[in-house]
N, C-alpha and C positions, 0 to 999 in steps of 0.2 A: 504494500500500500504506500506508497509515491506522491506525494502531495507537488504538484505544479505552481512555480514562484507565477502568479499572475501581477503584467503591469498594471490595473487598474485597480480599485478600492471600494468601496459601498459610497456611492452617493456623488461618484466622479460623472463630467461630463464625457459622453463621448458621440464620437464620429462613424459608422460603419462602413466597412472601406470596398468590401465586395458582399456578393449576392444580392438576394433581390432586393434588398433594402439599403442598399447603397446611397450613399449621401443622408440619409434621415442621423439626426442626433438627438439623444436621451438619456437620461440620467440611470446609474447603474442602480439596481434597486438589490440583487444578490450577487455574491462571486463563492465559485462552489473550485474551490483549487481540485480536491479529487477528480474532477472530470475534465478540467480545465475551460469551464463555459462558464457564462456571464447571462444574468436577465435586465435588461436593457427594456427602458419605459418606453410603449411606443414600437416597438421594435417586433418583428418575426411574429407577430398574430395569428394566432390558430385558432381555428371555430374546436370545441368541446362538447360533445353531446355530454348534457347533466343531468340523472336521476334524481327526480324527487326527495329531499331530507328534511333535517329541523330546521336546517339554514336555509335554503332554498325551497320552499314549498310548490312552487311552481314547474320546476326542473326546464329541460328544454337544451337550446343551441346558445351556448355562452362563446364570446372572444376573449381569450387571454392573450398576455405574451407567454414564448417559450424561450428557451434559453438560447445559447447560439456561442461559438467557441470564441475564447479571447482572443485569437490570430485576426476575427476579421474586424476588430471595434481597435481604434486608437485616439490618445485623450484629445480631447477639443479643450483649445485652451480661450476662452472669452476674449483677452486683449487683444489679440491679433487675429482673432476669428478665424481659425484654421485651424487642423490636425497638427501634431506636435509629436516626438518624441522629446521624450524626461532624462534630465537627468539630475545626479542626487549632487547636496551639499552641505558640509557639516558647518556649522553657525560653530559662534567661539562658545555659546552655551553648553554646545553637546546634542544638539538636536541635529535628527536630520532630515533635511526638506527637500521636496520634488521641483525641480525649475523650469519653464518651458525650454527649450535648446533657441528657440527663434527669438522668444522676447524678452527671456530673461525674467518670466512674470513668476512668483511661487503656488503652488497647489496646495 
């Protein structure tokens, strides 16, 4: 059991770079390292046929999002409105922070 270092985080913005939802961006809602996929708001919508329960009394054809691997999402960084690669940097504190590589902005 292998756990996958994923670049993005719960609640990052990002960009998807292929498939059929290309170009759409949404804020990550889980990241599951074991599979190495990300649920992404907005993102890979799948119809759900749902059985009536306590929660749902109605049941019926629900849309969710479904997951979708972290290879195809990369962070969108707001200052310079584009896709980005990260990279990290230690402050004289001891902390350490994600920087965008183009604009130098922090995550």
């Amino acid at each position: 059991m292998s756990l996958n270092k994923i670049h993005v985080k719960k609640n990052d913005t990002v960009m998807v770079i292929s498939g059929k939802d290309k170009g759409k961006t949404g804020e990550v809602l889980s990241v599951n390292p074991k599979t190495g996929k990300v649920l992404v708001k907005g993102v890979n919508i799948v119809t759900k046929h749902q059985k009536p329960n306590k929660q749902n009394m109605q049941g019926g054809i629900i849309k969710k999002e479904a997951a979708i691997f972290s290879s195809k999402v990369m962070l969108y960084c707001k200052k310079c409105k584009s896709v980005t690669r990260i990279s990290s940097k230690l402050l004289a504190d001891g902390t350490k922070v994600r920087i965008c590589k183009k604009c130098g902005e922090t995550f």
